[in-house]
VOBA-1610 file (N, C-alpha, C; in pm, whole numbers, padded with zeros to 5 digits, always signed):
BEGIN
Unk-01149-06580+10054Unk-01096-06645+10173Unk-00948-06675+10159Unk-00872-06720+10069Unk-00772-06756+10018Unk-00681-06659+09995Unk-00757-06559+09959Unk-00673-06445+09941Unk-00568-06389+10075Unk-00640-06407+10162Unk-00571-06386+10261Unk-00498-06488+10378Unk-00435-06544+10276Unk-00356-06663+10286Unk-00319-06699+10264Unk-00197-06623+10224Unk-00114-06663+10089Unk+00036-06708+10149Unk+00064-06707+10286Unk+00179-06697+10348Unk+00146-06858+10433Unk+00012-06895+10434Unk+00024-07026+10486Unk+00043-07124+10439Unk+00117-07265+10516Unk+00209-07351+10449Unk+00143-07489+10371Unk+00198-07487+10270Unk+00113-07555+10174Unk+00137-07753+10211Unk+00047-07826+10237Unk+00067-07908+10238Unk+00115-08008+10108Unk+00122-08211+10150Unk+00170-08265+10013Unk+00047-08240+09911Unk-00063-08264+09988Unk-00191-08300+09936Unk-00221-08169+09821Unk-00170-08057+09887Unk-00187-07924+09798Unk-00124-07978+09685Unk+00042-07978+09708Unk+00108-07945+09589Unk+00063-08068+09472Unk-00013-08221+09509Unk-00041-08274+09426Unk-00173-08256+09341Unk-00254-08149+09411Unk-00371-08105+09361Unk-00353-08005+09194Unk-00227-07983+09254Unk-00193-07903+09140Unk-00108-07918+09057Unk-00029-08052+09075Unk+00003-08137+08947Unk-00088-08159+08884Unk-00188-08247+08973Unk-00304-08285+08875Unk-00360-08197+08779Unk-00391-08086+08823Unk-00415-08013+08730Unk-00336-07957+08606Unk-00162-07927+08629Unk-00105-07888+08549Unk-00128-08076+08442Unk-00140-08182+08507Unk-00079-08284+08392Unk-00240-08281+08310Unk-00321-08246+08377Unk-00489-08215+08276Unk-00407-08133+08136Unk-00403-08000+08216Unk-00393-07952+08121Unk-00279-07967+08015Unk-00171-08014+08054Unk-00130-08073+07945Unk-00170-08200+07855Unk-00229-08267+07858Unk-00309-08331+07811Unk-00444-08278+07747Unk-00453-08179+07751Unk-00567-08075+07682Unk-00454-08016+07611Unk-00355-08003+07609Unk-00285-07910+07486Unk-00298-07734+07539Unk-00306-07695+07666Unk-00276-07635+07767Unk-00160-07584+07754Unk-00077-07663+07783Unk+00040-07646+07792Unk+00159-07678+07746Unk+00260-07624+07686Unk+00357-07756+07633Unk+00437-07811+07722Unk+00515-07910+07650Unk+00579-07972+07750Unk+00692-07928+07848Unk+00758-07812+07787Unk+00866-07746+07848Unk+00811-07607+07979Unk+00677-07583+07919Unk+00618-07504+08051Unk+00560-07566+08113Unk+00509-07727+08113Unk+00469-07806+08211Unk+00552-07850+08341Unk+00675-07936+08233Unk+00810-07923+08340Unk+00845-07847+08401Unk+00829-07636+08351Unk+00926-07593+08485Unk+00784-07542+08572Unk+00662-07560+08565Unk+00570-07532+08636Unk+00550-07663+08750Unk+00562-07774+08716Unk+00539-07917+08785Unk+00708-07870+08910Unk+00814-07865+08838Unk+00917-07825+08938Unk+00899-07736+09032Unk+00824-07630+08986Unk+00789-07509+09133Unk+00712-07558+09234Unk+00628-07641+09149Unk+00490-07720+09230Unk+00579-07785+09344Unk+00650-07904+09334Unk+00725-07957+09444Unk+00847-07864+09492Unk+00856-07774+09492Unk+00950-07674+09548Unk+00867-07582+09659Unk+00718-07561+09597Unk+00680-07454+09689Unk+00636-07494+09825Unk+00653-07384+09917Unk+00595-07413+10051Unk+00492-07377+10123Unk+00449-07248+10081Unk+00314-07168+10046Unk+00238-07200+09962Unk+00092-07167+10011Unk+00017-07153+09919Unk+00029-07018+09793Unk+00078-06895+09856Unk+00124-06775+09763Unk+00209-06836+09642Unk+00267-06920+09705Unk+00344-06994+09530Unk+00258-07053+09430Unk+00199-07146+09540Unk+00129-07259+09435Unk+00049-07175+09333Unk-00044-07057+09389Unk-00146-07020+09367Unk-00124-06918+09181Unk-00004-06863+09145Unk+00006-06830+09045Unk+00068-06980+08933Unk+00051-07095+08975Unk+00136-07172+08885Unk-00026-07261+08836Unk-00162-07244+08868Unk-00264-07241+08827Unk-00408-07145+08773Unk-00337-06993+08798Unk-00406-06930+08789Unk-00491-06854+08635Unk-00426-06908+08578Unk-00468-06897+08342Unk-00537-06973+08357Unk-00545-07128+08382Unk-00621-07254+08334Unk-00745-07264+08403Unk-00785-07309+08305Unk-00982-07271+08333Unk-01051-07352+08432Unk-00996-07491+08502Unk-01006-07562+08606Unk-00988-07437+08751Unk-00811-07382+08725Unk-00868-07290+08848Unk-00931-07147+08810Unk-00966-07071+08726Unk-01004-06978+08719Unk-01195-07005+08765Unk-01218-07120+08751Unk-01324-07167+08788Unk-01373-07183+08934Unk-01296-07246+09030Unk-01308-07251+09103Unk-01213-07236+09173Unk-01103-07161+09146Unk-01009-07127+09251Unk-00877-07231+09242Unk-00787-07150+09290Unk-00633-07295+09256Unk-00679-07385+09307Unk-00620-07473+09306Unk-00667-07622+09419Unk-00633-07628+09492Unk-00514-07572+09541Unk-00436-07602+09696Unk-00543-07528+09809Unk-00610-07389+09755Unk-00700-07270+09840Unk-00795-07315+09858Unk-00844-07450+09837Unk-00970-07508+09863Unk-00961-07517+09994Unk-00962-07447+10079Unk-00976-07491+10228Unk-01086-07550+10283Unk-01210-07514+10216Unk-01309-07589+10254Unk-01295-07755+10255Unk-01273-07766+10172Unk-01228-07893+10158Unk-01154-07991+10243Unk-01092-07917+10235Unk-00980-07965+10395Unk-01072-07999+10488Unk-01148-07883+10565Unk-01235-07894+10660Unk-01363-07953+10670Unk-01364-08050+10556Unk-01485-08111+10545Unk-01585-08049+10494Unk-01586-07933+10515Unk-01730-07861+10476Unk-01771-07841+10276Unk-01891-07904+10272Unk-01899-07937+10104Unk-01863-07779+10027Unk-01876-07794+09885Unk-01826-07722+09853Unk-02000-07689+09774Unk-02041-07582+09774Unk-02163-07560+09663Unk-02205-07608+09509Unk-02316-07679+09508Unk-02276-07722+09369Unk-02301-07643+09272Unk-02359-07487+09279Unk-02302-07395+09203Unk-02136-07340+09154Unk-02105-07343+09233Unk-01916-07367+09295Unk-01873-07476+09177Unk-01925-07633+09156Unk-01900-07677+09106Unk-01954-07724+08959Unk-02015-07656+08905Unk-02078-07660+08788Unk-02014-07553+08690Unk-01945-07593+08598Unk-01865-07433+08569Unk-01895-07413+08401Unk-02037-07363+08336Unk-02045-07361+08267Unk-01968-07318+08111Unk-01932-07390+08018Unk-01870-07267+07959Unk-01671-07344+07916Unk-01665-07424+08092Unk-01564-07492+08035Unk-01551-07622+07975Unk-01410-07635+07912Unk-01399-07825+07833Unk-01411-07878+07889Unk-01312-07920+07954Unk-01274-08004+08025Unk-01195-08119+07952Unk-01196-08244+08085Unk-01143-08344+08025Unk-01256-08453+07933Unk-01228-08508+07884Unk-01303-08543+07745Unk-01269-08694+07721Unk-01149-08733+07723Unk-01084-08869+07673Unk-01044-08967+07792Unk-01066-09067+07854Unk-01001-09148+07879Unk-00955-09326+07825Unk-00835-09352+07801Unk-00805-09461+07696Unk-00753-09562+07806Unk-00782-09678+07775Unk-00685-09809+07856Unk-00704-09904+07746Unk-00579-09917+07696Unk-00546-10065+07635Unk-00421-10192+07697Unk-00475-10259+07757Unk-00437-10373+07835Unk-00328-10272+07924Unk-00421-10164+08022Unk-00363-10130+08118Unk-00483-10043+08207Unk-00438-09902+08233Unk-00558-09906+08279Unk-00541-09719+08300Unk-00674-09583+08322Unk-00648-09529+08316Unk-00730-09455+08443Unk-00703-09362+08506Unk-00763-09235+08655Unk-00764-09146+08623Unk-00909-09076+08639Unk-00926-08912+08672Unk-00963-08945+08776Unk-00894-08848+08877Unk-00975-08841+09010Unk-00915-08710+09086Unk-00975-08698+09197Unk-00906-08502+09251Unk-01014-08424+09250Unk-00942-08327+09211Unk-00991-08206+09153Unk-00970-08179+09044Unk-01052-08244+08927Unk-01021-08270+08826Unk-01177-08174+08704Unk-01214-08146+08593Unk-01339-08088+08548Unk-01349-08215+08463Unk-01448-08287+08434Unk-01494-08360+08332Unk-01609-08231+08265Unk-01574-08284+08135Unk-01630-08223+08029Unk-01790-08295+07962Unk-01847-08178+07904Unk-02002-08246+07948Unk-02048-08388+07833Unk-01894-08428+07798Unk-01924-08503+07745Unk-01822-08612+07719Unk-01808-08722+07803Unk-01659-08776+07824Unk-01695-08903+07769Unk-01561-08977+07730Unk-01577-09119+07664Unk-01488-09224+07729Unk-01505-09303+07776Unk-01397-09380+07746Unk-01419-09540+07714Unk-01294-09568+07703Unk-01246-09684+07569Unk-01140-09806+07665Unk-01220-09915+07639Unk-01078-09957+07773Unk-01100-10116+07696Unk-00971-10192+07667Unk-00996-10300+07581Unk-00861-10387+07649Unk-00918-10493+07744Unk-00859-10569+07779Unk-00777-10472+07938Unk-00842-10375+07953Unk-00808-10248+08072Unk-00927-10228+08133Unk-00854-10124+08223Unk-00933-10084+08361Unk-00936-09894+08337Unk-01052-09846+08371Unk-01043-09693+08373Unk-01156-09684+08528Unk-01077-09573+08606Unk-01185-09509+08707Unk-01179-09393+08668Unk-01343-09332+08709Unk-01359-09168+08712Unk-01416-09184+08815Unk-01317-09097+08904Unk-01405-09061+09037Unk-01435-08865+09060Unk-01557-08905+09066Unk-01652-08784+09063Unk-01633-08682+09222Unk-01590-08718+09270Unk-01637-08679+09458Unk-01551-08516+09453Unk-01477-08494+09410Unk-01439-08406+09419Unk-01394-08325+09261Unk-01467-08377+09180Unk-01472-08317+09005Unk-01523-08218+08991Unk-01521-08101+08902Unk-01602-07958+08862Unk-01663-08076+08799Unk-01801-07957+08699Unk-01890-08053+08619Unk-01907-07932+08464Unk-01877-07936+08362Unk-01868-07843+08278Unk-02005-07821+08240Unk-02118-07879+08252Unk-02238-07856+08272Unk-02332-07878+08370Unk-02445-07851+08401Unk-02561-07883+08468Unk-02585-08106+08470Unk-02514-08138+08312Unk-02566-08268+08312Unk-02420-08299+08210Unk-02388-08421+08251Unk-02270-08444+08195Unk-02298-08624+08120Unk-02242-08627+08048Unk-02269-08782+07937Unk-02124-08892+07946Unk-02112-08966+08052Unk-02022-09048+08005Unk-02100-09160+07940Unk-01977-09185+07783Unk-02004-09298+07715Unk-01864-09390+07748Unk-01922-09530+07749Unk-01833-09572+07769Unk-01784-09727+07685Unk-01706-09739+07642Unk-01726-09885+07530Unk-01615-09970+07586Unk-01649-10116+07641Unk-01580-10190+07734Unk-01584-10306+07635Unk-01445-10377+07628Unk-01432-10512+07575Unk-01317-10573+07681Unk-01365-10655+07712Unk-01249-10734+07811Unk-01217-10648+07930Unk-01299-10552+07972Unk-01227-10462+08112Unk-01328-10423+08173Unk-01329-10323+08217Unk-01438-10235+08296Unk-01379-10094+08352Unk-01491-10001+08344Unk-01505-09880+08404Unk-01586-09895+08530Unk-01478-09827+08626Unk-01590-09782+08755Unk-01573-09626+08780Unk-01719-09599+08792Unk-01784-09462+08825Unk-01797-09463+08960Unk-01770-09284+09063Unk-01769-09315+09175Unk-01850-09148+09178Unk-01922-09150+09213Unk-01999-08997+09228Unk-02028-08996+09418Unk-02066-08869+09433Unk-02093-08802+09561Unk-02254-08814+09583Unk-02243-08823+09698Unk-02414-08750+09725Unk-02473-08688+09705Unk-02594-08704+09626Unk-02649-08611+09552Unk-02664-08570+09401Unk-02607-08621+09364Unk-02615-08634+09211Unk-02672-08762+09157Unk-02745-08698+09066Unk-02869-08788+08996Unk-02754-08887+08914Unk-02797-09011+08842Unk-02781-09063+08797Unk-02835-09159+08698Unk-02844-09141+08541Unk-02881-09190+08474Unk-02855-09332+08335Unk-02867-09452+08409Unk-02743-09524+08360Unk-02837-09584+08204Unk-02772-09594+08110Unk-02864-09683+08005Unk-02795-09745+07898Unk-02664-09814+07980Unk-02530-09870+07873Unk-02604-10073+07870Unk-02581-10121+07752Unk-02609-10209+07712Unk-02444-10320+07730Unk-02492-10438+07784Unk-02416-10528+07820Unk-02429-10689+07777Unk-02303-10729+07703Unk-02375-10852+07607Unk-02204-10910+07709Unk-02268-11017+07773Unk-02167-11125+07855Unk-02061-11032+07965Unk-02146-10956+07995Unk-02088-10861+08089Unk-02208-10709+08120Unk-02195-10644+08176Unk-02332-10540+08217Unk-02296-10392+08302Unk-02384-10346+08284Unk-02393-10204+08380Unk-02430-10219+08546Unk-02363-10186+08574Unk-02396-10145+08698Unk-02516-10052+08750Unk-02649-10039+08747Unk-02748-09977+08822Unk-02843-09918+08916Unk-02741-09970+09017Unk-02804-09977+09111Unk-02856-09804+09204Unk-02743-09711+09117Unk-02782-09568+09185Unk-02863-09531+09055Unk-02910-09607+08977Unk-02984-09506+08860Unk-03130-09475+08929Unk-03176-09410+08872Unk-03285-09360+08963Unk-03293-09253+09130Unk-03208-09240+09201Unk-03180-09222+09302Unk-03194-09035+09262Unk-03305-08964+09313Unk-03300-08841+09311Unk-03207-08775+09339Unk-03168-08642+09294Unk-03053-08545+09272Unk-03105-08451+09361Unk-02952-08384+09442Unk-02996-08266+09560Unk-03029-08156+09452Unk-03098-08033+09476Unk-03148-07910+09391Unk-03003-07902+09362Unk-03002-07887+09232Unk-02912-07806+09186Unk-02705-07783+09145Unk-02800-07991+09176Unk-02651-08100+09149Unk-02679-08137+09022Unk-02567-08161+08971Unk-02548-08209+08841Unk-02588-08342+08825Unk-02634-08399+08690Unk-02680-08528+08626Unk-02593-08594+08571Unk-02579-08702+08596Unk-02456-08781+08495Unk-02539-08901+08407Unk-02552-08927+08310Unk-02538-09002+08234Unk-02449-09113+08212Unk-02458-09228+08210Unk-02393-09344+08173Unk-02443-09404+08077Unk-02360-09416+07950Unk-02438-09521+07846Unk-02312-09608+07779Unk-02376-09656+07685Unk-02252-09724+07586Unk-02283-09880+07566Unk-02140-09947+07583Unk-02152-10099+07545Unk-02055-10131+07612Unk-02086-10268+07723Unk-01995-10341+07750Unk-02003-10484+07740Unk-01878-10533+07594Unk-01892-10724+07581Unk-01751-10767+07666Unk-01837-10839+07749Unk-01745-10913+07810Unk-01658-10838+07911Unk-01746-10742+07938Unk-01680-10637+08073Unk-01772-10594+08164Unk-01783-10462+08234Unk-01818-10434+08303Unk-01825-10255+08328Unk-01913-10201+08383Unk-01943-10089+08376Unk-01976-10033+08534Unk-01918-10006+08662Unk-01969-10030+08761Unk-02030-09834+08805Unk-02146-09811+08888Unk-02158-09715+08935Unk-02157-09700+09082Unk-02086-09651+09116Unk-02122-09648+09274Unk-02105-09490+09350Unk-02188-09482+09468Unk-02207-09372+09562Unk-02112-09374+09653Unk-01991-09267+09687Unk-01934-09244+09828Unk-01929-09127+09838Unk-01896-09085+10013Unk-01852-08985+10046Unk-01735-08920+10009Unk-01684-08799+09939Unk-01575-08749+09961Unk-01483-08777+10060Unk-01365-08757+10038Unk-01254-08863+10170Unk-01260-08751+10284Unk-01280-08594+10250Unk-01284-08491+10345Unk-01403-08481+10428Unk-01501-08554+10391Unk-01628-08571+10445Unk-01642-08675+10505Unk-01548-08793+10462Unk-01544-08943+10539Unk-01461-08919+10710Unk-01369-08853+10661Unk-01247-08786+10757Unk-01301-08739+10912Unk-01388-08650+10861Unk-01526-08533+10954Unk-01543-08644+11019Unk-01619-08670+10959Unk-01747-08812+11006Unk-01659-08923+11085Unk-01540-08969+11092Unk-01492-09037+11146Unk-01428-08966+11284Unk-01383-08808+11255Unk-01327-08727+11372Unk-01406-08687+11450Unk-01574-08699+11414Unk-01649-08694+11454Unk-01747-08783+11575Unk-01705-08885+11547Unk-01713-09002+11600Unk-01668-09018+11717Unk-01538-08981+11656Unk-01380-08999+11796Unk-01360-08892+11911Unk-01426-08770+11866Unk-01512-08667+11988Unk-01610-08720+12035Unk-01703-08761+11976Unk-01828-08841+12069Unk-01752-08948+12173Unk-01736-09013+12076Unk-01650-09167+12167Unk-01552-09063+12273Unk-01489-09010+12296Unk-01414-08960+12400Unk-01475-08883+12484Unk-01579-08828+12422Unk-01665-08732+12525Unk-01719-08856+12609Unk-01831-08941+12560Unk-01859-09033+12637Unk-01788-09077+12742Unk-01654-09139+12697Unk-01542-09173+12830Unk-01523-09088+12917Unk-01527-08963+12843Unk-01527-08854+13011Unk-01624-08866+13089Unk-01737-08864+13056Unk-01836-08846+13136Unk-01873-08930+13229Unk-01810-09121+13172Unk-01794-09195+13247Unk-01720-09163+13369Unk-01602-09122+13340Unk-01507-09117+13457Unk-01582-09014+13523
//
């Protein structure tokens, strides 16, 4: 689909899809720092998607599912397959750290089927809604002293929480909640003293978007019909 569209104009939202990704992969050791910089510079230079689209095309985030800016589906609300998003085979991201600060994956981002994070006297979010999944079932551990992690997954994905909480606790409330065929499993475990571990369900913002533009055609159709 993308392919033939290489001359249309890339929005902000594109070109930050694909920072995100170039600053992943530098942080995976991807990239060094001097081909990060002049790749991140084209990124805010380009105006097309035909640009963006070779300054992600090696790294296994887009070889997986396509650059990020060409996600058009996305744009248009329409979900993306969770075959599409299950990309066996790759790392991914793996580490997130907060010490008396705080740390974000979120985007279009791959968590790796086995992620940790560490947050001491900090704050870390992973938001899932629009993440690859490097397996079928993915394991965040998470070890909280003085902070908290919040988890934010999509519809449809199972959830399995079983982290232990001494003067602070897990969040549970989506554990149990059946998985669509052929969505990925997440795991939550670990330890949180004196913190917090939160899980929660939303819509993707491209799906919230729909649903609200959706609305605002009804609501206007109605008024016509009045008049």
């Amino acid at each position: 689909m993308t392919e033939d569209l290489p001359e249309l104009r890339a929005s902000d939202t594109d070109r930050e899809r694909v920072a995100e990704i170039l600053r992943d992969a530098l942080a995976e050791g991807r990239l060094a720092m001097e081909e990060f910089d002049e790749r991140l510079d084209a990124t805010y230079k380009a105006r097309t998607y035909g640009e963006l689209e070779p300054l992600t095309a090696d790294l296994p985030v887009a070889a997986a599912g396509g650059p990020a800016p060409l996600s058009l589906r996305k744009e248009s609300g329409a979900p993306t397959p969770w075959a599409d998003r299950i990309v066996s085979g790759a790392e991914g991201s793996a580490v997130g750290l907060s010490l008396m600060g705080g740390f974000q994956r979120k985007g279009r981002w791959t968590i790796g089927r086995r992620f940790r994070a560490a947050c001491l006297m900090g704050g870390g979010q992973i938001d899932l809604r629009e993440a690859q999944f490097a397996g079928p079932e993915v394991v965040i551990d998470c070890w909280v002293l003085m902070g908290g992690v919040n988890i934010v997954v999509p519809p449809g994905v199972e959830v399995d929480v079983r982290g232990l909480g001494i003067m602070g606790g897990f969040d549970a409330r989506e554990d149990g909640t059946p998985g669509e065929p052929g969505a990925p499993r997440v795991v939550v475990r670990g330890l949180a003293l004196m913190g917090g571990v939160s899980v929660e369900r939303k819509l993707p913002r491209a799906e919230r978007r729909r649903l609200k533009e959706e609305r605002r055609r009804l609501k206007d159709d109605g008024r016509k019909e009045l008049d």
